[in-house]
C-alpha positions as CSV (number, residue, x, y, z in Angstrom):
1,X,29.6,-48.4,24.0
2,X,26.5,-49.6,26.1
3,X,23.1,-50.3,25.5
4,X,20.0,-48.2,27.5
5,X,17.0,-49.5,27.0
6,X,13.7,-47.4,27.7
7,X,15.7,-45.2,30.1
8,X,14.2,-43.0,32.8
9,X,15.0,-39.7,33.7
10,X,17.7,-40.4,35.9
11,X,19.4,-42.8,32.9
12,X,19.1,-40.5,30.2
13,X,20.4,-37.5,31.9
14,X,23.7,-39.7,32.7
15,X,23.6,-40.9,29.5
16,X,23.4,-37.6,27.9
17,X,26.4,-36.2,29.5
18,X,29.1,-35.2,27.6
19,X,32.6,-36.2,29.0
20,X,34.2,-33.2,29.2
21,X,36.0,-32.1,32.3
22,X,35.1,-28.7,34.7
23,X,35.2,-25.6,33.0
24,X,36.1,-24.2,36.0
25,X,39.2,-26.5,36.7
26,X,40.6,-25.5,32.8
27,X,40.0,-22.0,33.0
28,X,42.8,-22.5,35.9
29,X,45.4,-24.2,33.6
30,X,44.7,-21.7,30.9
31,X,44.3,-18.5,32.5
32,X,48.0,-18.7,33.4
33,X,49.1,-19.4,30.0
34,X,47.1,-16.2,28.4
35,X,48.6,-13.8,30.8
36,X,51.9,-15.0,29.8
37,X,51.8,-14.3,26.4
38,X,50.4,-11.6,26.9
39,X,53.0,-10.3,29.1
40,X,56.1,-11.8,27.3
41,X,54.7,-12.2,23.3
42,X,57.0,-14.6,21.4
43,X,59.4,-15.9,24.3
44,X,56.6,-17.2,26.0
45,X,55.1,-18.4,22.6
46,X,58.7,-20.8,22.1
47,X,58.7,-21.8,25.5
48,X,55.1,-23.8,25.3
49,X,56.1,-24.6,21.9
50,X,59.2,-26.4,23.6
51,X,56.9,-27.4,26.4
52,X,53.8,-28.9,24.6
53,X,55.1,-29.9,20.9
54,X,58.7,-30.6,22.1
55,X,59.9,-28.7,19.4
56,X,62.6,-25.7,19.9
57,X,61.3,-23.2,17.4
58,X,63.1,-20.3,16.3
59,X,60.8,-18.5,14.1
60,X,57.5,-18.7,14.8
61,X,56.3,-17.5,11.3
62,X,56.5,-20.4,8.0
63,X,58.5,-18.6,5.6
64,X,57.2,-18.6,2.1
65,X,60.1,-21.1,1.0
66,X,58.8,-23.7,3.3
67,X,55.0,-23.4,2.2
68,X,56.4,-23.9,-1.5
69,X,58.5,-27.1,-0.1
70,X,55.2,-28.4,0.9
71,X,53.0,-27.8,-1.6
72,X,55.7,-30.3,-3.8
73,X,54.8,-32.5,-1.3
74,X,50.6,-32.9,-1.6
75,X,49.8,-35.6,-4.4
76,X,48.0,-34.8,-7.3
77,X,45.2,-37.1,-5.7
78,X,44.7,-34.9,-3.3
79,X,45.2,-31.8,-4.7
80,X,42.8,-32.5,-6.9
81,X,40.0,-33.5,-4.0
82,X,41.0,-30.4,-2.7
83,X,39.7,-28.4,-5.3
84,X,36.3,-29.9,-5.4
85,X,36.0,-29.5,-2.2
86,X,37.0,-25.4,-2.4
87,X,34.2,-25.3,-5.5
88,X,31.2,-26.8,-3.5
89,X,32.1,-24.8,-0.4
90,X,32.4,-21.4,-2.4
91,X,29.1,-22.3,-4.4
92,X,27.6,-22.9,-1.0
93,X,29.1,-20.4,0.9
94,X,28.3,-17.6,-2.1
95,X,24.7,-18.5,-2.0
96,X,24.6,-16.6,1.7
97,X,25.7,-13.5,0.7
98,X,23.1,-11.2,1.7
99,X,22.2,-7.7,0.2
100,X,21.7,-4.3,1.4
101,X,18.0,-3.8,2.8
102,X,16.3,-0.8,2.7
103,X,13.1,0.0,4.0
104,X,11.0,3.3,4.3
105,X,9.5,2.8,8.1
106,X,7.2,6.0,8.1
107,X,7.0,9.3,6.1
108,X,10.4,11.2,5.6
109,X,12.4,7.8,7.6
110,X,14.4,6.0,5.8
111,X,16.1,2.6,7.3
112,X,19.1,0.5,5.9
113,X,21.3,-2.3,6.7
114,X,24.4,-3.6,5.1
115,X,26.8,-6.2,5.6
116,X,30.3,-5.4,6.7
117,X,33.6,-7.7,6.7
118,X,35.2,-8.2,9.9
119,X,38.6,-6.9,8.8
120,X,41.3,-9.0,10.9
121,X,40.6,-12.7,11.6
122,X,42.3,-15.5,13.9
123,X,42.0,-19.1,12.4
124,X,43.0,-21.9,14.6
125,X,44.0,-25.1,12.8
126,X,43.9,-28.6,15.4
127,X,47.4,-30.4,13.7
128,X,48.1,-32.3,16.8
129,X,46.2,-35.7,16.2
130,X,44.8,-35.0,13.2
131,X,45.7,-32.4,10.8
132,X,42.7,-30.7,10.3
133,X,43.6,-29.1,6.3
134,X,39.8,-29.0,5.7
135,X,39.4,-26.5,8.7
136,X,41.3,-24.3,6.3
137,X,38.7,-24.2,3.6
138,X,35.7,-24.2,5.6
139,X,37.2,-21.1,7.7
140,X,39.0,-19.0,4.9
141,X,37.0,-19.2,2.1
142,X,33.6,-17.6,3.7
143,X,36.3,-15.0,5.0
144,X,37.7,-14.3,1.6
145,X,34.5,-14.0,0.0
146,X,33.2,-11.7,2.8
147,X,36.2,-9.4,1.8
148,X,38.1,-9.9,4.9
149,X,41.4,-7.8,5.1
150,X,43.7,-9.5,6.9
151,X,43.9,-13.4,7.6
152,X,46.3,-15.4,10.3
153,X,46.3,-18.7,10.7
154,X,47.9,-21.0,13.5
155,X,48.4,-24.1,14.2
156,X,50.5,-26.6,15.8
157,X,54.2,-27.9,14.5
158,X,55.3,-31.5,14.9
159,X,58.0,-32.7,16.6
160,X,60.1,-31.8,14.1
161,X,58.6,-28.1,13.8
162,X,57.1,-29.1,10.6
163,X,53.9,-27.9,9.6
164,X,51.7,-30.9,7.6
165,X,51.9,-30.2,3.9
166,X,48.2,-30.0,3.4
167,X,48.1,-27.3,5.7
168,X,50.1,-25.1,3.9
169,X,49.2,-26.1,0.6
170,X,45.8,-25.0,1.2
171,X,46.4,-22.3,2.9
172,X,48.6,-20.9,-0.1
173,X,45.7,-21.8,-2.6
174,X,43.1,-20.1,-0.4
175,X,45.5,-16.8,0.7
176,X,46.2,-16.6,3.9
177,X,48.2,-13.5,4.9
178,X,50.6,-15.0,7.8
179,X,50.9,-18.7,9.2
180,X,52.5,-19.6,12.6
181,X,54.1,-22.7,14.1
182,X,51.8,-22.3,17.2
183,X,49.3,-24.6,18.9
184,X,46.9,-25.0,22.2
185,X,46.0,-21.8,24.3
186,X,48.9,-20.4,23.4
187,X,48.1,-19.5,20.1
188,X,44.3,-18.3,21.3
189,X,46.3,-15.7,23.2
190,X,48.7,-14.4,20.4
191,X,46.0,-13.8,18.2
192,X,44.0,-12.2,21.1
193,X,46.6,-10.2,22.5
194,X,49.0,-9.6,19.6
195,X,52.9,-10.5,20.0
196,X,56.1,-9.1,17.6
197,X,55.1,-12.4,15.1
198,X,51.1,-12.4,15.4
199,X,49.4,-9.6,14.4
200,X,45.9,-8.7,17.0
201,X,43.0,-10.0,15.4
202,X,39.1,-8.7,15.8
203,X,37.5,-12.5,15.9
204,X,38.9,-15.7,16.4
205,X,37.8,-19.2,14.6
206,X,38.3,-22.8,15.1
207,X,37.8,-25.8,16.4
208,X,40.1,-27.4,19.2
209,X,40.7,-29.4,22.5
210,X,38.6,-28.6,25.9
211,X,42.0,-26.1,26.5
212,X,41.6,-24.5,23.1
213,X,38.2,-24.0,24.0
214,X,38.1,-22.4,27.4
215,X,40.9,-20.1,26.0
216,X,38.6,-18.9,23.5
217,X,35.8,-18.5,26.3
218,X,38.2,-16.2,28.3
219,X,39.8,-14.0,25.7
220,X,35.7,-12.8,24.4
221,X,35.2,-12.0,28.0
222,X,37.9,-9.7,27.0
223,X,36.6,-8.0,23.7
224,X,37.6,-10.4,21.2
225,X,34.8,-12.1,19.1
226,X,35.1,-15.8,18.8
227,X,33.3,-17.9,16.2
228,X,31.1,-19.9,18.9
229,X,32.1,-22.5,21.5
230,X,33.2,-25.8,19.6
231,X,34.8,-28.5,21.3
232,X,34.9,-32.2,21.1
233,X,33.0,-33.5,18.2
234,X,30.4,-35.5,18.4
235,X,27.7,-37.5,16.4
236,X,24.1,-38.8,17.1
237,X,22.4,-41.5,14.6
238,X,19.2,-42.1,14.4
239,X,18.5,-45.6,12.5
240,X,15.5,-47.8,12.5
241,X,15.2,-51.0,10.1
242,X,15.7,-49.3,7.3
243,X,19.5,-48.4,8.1
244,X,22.5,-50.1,7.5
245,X,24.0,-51.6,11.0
246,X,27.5,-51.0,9.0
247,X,27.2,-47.4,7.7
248,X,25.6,-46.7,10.8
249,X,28.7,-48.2,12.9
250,X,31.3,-46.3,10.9
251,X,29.5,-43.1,10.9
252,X,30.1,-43.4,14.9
253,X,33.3,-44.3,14.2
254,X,34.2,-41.6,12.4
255,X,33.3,-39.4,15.0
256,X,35.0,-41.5,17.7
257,X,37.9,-41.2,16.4
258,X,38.4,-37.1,16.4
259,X,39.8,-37.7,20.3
260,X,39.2,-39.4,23.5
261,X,36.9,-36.5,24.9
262,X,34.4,-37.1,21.2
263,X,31.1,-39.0,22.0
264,X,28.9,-40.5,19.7
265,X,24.8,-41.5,20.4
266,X,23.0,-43.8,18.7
267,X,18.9,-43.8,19.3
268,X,16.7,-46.8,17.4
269,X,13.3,-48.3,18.7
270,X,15.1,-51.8,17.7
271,X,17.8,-53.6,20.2
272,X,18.5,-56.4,18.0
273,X,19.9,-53.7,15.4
274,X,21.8,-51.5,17.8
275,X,23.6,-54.8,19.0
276,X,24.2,-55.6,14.8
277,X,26.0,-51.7,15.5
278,X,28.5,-52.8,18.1
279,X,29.3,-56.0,16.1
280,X,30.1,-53.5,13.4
281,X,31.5,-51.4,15.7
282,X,34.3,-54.2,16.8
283,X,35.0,-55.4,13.7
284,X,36.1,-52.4,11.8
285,X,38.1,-51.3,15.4
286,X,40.2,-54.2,14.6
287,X,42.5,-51.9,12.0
288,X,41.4,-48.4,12.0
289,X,44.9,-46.7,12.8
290,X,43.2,-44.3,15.6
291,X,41.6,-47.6,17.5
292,X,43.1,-46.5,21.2
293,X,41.4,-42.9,20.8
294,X,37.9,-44.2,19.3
295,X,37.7,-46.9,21.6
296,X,38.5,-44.6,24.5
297,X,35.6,-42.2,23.1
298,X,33.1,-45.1,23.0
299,X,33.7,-45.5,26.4
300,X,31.6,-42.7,27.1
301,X,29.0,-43.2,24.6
302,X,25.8,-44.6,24.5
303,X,23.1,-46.6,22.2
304,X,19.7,-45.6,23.3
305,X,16.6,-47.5,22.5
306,X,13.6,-45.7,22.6
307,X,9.2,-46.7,21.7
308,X,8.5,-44.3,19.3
309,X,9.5,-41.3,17.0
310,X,8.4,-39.0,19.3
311,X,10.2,-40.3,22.4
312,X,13.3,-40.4,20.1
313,X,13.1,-36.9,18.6
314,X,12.3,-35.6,21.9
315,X,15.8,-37.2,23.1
316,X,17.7,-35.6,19.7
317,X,16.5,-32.2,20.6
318,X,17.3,-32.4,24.1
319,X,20.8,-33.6,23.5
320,X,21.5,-31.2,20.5
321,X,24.4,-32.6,18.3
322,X,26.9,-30.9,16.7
323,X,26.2,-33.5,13.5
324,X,22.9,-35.8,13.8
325,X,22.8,-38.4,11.4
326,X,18.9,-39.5,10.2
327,X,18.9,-42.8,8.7
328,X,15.7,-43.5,9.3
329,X,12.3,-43.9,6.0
330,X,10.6,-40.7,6.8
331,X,14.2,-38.5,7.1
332,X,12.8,-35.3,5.9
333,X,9.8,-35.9,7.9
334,X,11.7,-36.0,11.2
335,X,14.4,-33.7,10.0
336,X,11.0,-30.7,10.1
337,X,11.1,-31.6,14.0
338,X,14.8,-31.4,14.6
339,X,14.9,-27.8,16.4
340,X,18.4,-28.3,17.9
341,X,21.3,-29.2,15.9
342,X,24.9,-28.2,13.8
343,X,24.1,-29.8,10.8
344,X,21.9,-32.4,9.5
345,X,22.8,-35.5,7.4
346,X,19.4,-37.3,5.7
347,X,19.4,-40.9,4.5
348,X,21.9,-43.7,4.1
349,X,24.3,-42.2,1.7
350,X,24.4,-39.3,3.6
351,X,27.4,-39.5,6.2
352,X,29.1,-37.1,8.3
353,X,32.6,-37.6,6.0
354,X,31.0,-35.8,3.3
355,X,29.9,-32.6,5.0
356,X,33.5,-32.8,7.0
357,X,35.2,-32.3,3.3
358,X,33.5,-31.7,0.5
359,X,29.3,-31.2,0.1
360,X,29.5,-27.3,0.9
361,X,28.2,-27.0,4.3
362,X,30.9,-25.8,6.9
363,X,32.4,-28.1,9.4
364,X,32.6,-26.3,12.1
365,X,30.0,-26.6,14.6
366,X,28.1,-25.7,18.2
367,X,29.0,-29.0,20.1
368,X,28.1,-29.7,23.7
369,X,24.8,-28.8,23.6
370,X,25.4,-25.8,22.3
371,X,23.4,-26.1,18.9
372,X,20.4,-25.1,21.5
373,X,20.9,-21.4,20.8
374,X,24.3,-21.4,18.5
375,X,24.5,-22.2,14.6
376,X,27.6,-23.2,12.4
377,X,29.9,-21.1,10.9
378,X,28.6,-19.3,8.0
379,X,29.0,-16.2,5.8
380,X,27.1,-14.1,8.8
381,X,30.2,-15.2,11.0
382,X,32.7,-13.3,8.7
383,X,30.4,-10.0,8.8
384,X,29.4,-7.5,10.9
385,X,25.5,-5.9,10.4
386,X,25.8,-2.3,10.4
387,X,22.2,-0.4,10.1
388,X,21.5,3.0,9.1
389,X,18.7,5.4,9.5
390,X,17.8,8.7,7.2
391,X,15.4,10.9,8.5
392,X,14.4,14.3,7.0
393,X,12.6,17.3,8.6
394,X,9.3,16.3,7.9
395,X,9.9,13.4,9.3
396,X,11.6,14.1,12.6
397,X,8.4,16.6,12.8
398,X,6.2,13.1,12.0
399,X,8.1,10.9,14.4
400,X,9.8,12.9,16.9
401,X,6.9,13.9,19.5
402,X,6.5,10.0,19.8
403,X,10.6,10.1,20.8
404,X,9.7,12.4,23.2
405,X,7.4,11.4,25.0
406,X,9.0,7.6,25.4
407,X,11.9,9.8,26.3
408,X,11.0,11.4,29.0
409,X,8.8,8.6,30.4
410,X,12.4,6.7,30.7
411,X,13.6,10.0,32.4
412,X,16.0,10.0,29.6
413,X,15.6,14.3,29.4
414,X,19.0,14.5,27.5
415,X,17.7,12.1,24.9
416,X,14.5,14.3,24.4
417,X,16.2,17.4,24.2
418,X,18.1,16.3,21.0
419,X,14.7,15.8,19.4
420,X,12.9,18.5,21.1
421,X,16.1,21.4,19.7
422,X,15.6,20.1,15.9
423,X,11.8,20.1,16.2
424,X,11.9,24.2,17.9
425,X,14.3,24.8,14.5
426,X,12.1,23.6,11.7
427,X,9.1,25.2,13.7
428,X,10.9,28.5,13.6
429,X,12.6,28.2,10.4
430,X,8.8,27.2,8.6
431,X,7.3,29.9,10.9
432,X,4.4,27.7,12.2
């Protein structure tokens, strides 16, 4: 991780980057692997499974006897964490629910609007690197209390076609209708597409690799909803003297270690602390077990140090993190000009962990760059907004000339006509 100091333009775009490879040249690799499974369903589903996990899988569906196997196997510890975690993101999650509206626009028209639950979802779960049990809550407990119908989750095996028990456990506890041993692109395009295990879904969630991504990307070209575009994570910290060099070095950390494609950003007006960062940086690298992958990540990550809160700010909005970290006296201050981001974390006790787990907020997030015009997953992402509109005669007769008229000034004659046929009725049938 290196240090910019008062960078120009040219710097700062460089440094703002995000390391991700060409759409373009992974759309090539994946394309491919979509039309396959779409073609051959399951066979084409074991072969990458064979291929990518290195697994031979026979059934592709986890049978209820082995989800009971692993729940044996989560401690109580954790089982226990768990929990909290499910109560703080149903208390949050709850809180979003949104009632019917109903508003009387003119005389005799009535408008409404009402939420309705996308029946059949996808949930990807990463399980390569990390497995990702928390992905579980934050994806199928909004779903459940949207009053989704049907629920499919997949997610990669190990080598020993083994799903990890946490997975499973909470995937039991939450409901899930139907789990699958399947990973990558692979499983983008079973849910998509539908094969003799995995049922077609109407809108696919998750986070997942640059692959897992671009898969996504194709398949809504293709009619099928995705969540948003989520990627590589990634963290930005903004510190000044009042932060911790320590909390602040293992809250980059903690993002670095996701995979070799994350990058983390620190900005502070103060060199002397972002080089007390680094130190921090090195020493905790010396035993965290995912050193090789976070160290690879900080390879492409930067420590930017700026004049002022504005400068700073202006650099946060521009770069738009999926999680910005603002340890910094005035937090709430500055977090009233953050404009792009996933989610905000204010203050020194306030790290990234805690909305990954268990404060409420969902985890998955708009990452590179994409926080500019996308937000996180939230009870809106499980429902659909259907409106509806009552009008009576007296009110077609009130509005409908106005219809008319815009009508035919869009040469839309067919559209007029509909009006124009009720409005000739009621004048005949009131005899005026």
């Amino acid at each position: 991780m290196r240090i910019l100091v008062d960078p120009n333009e040219k710097e700062l775009k460089a440094a703002l980057k995000r390391p991700v490879k060409k759409l373009k040249n992974i759309k090539k690799i994946v394309k491919p692997i979509l039309k396959n499974v779409k073609n051959k369903g399951d066979r084409a589903l074991i072969k990458y499974c064979l291929e990518y996990d290195h697994v031979q899988i026979s059934n592709l569906v986890v049978s209820q006897e082995e989800i009971d196997s692993a729940c044996k196997l989560v401690a109580k510890g954790l089982k226990q964490a768990i929990q909290i975690a499910i109560e703080n993101i149903t208390k949050f999650h709850t809180a979003q629910i949104t009632k019917e509206i109903e508003v009387k626009t003119s005389s005799g028209v009535i408008c409404k609007r009402k939420s309705v639950p996308v029946e059949k979802i996808g949930l990807y779960i990463p399980g390569g690197t990390a497995p990702l049990f928390s992905t579980v809550l934050m994806l199928a407990i909004p779903a459940k209390i949207a009053g989704c119908k049907e629920l499919v989750l997949c997610t990669p095996p190990n080598s020993k076609g083994k799903i990890h028990p946490a997975i499973l456990y909470c995937a039991q506890l939450i409901g899930i209708d139907k789990v699958l041993k399947i990973g990558g692109a692979q499983a983008i395009a079973a849910m998509a597409y539908g094969t003799e295990s995995v049922p077609k879904v109407y809108k696919i969630f998750g986070p997942g690799n640059q692959f897992v991504t671009a898969a996504k990307q194709i398949v809504a070209e293709k009619g099928v909803a995705i969540d948003l575009p989520a990627g590589p994570s990634e963290v930005a910290v903004y510190a000044d003297e009042t932060a911790h060099p320590e909390f602040v070095a293992t809250d980059l950390l903690s993002q670095a270690e996701h995979g070799v494609d994350s990058q983390v950003i620190l900005v502070t007006d103060n060199i002397e602390f972002a080089r007390d960062v680094l130190d921090e940086i090195n020493k905790h690298l010396s035993d965290l077990p995912r050193r090789k992958i976070a160290e690879q990540a900080l390879e492409d990550s930067v420590a930017i140090i700026v004049d002022s809160e504005k400068q700073a700010i202006d650099i946060l909005n521009r770069y738009a993190a999926e999680h910005l970290i603002l340890s910094v006296k005035n937090a709430e201050q500055v977090a009233e000009k953050i404009v792009n981001a996933g989610s905000v974390f204010l203050g020194n006790y306030s790290p990234e962990s805690v909305g990954d787990y268990a404060s409420g907020t969902n985890h998955t997030l708009p990452t590179n760059g994409a926080a500019t015009a996308y937000s996180g997953v939230s009870m809106d992402s499980f429902v659909k907004k259907i409106t509806y509109q009552i009008i009576t005669g007296k009110g077609l007769q009130n509005l409908g000339p106005s219809v008319e008229k815009m009508a035919e000034a869009e040469g839309l004659h067919g559209h007029k006509r509909a009006v124009s046929v009720r409005l000739n009725y009621l004048k005949n049938k009131n005899g005026n």
